[in-house]
BADOVEX-98630 format. One record per atom (N, C-alpha, C, O): atom name; x, y, z. Coordinates in Angstrom, 3 decimals, decimal comma. Layout:
N
("CA"; (X; Y; Z))
...
% end
This chain:
66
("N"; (0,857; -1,175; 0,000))
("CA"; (0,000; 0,000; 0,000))
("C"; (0,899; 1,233; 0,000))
("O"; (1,912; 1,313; 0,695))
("N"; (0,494; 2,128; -0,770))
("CA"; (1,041; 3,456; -1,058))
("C"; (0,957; 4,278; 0,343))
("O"; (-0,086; 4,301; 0,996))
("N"; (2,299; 5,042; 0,808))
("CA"; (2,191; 5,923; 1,760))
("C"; (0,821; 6,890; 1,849))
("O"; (0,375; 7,324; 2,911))
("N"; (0,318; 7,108; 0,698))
("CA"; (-0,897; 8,018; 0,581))
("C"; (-1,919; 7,246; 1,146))
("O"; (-2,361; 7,719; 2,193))
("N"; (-2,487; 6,077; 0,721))
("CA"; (-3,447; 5,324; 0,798))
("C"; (-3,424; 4,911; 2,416))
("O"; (-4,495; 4,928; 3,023))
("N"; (-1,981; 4,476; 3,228))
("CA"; (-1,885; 4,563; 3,968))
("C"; (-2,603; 5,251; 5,128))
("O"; (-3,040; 4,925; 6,232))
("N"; (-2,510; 6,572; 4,223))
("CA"; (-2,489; 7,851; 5,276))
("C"; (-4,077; 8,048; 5,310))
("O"; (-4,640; 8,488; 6,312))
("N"; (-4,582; 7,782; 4,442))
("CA"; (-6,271; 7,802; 4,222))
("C"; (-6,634; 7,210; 4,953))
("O"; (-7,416; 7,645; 5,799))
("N"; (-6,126; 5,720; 4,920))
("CA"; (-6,687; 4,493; 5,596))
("C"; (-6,790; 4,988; 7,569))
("O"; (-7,673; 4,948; 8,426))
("N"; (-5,924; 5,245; 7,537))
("CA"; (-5,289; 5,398; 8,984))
("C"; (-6,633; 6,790; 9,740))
("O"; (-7,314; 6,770; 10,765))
("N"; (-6,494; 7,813; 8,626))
("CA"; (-7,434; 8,733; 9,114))
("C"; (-9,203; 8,253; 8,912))
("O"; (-10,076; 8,703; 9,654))
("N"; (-9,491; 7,247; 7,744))
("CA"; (-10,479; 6,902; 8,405))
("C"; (-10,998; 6,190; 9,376))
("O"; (-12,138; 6,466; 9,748))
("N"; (-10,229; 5,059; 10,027))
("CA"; (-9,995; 4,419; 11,129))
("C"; (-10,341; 5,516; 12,478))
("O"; (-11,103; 5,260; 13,409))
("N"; (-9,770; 6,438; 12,337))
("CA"; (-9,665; 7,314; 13,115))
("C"; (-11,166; 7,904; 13,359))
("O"; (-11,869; 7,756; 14,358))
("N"; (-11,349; 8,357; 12,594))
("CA"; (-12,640; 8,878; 12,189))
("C"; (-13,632; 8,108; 12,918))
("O"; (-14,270; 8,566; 13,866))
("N"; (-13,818; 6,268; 12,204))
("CA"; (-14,592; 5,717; 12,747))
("C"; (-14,502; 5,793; 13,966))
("O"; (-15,557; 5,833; 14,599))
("N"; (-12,875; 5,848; 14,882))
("CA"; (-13,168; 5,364; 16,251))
("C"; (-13,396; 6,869; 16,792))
("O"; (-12,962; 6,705; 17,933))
("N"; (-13,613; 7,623; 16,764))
("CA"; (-14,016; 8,922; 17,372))
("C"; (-15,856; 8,869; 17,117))
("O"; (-16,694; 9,164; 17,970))
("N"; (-16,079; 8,488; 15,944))
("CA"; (-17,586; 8,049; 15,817))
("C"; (-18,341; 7,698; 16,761))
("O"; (-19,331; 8,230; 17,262))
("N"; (-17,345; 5,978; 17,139))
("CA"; (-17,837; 5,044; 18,129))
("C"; (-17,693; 5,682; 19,838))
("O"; (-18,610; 5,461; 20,630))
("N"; (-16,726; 6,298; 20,169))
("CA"; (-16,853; 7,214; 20,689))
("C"; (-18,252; 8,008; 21,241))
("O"; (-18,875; 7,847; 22,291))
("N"; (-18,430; 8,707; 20,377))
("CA"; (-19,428; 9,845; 20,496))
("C"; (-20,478; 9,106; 20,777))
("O"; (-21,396; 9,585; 21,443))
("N"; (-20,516; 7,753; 20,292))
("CA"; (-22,120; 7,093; 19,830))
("C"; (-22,134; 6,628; 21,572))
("O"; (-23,127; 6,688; 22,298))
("N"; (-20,448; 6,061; 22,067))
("CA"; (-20,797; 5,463; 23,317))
("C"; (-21,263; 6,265; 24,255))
("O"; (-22,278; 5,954; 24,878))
("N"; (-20,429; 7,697; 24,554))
("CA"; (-20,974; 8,970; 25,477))
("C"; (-22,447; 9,121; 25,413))
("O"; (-23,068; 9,297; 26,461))
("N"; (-23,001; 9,073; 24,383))
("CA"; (-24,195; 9,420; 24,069))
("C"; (-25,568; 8,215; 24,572))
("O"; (-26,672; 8,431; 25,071))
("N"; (-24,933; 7,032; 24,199))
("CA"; (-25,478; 5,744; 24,899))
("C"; (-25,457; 5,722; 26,586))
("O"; (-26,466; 5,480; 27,248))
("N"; (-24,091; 6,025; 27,186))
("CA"; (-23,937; 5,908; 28,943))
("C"; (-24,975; 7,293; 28,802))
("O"; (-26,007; 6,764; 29,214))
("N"; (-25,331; 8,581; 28,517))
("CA"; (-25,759; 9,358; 28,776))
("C"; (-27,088; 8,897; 28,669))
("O"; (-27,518; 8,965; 29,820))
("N"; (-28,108; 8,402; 27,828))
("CA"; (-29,545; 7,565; 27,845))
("C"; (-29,682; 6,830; 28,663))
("O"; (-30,859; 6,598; 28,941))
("N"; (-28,724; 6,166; 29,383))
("CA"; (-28,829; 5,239; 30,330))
("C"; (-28,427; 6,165; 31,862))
("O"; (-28,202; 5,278; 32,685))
("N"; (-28,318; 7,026; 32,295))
("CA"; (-27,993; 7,809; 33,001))
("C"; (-29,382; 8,314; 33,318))
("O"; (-30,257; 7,950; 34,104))
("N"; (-29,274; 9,237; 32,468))
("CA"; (-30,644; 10,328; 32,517))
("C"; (-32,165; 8,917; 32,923))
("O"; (-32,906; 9,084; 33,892))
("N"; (-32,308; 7,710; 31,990))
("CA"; (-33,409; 6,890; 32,184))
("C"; (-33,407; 6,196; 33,683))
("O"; (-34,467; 5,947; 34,258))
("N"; (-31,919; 5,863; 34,352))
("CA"; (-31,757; 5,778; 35,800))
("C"; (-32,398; 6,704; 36,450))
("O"; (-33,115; 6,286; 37,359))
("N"; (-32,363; 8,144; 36,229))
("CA"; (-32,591; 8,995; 37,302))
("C"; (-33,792; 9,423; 37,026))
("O"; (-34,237; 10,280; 37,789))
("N"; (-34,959; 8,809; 35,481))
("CA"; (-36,080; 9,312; 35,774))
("C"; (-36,992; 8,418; 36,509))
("O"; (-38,007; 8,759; 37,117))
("N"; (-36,382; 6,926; 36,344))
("CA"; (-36,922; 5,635; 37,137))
("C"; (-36,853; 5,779; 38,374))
("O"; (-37,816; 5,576; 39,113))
("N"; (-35,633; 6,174; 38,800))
("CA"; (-35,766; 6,688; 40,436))
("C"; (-36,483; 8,145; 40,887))
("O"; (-36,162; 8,684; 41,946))
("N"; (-37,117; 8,514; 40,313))
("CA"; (-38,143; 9,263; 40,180))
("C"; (-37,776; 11,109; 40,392))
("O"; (-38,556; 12,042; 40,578))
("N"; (-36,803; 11,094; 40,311))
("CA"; (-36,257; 12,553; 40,020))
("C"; (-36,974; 13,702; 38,409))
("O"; (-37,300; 13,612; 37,225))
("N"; (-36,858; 14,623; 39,489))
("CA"; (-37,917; 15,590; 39,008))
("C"; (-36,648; 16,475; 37,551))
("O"; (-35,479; 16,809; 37,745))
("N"; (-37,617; 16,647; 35,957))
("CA"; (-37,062; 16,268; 35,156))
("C"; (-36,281; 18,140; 35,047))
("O"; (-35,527; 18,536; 34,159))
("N"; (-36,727; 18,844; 36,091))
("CA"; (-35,753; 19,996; 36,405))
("C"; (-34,513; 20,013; 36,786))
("O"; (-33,740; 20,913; 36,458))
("N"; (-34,131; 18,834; 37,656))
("CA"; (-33,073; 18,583; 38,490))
("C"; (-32,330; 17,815; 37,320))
("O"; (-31,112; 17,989; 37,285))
("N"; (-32,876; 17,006; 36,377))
("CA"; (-31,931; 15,779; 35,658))
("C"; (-30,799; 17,486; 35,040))
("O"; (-29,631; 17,849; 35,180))
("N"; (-32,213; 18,111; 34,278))
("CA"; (-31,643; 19,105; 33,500))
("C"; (-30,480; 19,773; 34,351))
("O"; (-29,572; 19,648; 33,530))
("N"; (-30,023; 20,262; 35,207))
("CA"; (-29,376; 20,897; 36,127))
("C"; (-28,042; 19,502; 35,938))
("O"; (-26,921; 19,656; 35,455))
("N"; (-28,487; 18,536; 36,351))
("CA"; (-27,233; 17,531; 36,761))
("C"; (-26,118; 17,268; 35,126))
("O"; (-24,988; 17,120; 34,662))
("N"; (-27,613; 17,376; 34,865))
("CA"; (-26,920; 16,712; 33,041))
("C"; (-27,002; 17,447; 31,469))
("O"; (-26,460; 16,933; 30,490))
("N"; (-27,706; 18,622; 31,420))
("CA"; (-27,184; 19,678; 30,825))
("C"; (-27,858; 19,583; 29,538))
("O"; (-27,747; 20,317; 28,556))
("N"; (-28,767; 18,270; 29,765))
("CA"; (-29,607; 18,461; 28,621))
("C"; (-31,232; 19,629; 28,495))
("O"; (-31,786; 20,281; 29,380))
("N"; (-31,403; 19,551; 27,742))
("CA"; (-32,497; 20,386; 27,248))
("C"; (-33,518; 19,499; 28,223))
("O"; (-33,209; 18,408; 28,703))
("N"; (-35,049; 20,312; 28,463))
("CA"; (-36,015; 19,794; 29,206))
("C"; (-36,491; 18,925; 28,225))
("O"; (-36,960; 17,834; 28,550))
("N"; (-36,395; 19,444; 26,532))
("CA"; (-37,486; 18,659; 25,934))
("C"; (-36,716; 17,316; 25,245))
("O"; (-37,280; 16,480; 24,540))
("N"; (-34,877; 17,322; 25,736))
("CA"; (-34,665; 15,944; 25,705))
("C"; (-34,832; 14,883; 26,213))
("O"; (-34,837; 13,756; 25,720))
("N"; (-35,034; 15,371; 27,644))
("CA"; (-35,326; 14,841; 29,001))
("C"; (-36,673; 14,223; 28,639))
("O"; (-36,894; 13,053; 28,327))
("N"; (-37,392; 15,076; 28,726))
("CA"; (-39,035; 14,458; 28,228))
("C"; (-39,093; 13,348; 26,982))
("O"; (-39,816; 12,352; 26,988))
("N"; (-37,909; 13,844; 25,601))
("CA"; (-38,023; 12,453; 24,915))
("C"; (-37,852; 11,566; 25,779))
("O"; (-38,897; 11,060; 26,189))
("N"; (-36,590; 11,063; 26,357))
("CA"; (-36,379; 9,950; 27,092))
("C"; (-37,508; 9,586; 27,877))
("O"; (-37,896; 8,481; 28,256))
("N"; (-37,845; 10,442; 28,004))
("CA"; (-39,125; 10,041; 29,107))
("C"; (-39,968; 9,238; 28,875))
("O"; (-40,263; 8,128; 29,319))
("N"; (-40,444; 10,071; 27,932))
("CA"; (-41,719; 9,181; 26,618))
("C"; (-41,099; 7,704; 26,101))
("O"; (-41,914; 6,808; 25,882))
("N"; (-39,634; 7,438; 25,899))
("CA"; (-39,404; 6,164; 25,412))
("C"; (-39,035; 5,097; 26,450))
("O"; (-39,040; 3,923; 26,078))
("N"; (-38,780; 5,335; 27,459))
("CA"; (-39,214; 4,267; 28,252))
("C"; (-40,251; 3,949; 29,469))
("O"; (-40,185; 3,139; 30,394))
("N"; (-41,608; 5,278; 28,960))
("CA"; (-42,948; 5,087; 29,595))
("C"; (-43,927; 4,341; 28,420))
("O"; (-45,097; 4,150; 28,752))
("N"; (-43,491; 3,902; 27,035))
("CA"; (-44,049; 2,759; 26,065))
("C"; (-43,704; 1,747; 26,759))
("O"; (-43,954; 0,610; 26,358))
% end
């Protein structure tokens, strides 16, 4: 493989694992916020602890009150 192709290869690798990354933060964070609405914390306080928006809070809400 060509030093160039190399260098592609290497930065998309990269890429992907910064992806997987983001996707995992974002996963422990759904599972966080859905802990603390099960333990019945009021969805003012999540916002305060965890910096999301109220009306993300409320999605989550809605998907694990189906």
């Amino acid at each position: 493989m060509s030093k160039l192709a190399e260098e592609i290869y290497e930065e998309g690798r990269e890429e992907g694992r910064e992806e997987g990354r983001m996707e995992g933060r974002e996963e422990g964070r759904m599972e966080i916020v859905m802990n603390m609405l099960r333990r019945g914390m009021k969805i003012e306080d999540i916002v305060d602890v965890t910096n999301l928006s109220k009306q993300e809070i409320e999605s989550i809400a809605k998907k694990i009150s189906h």
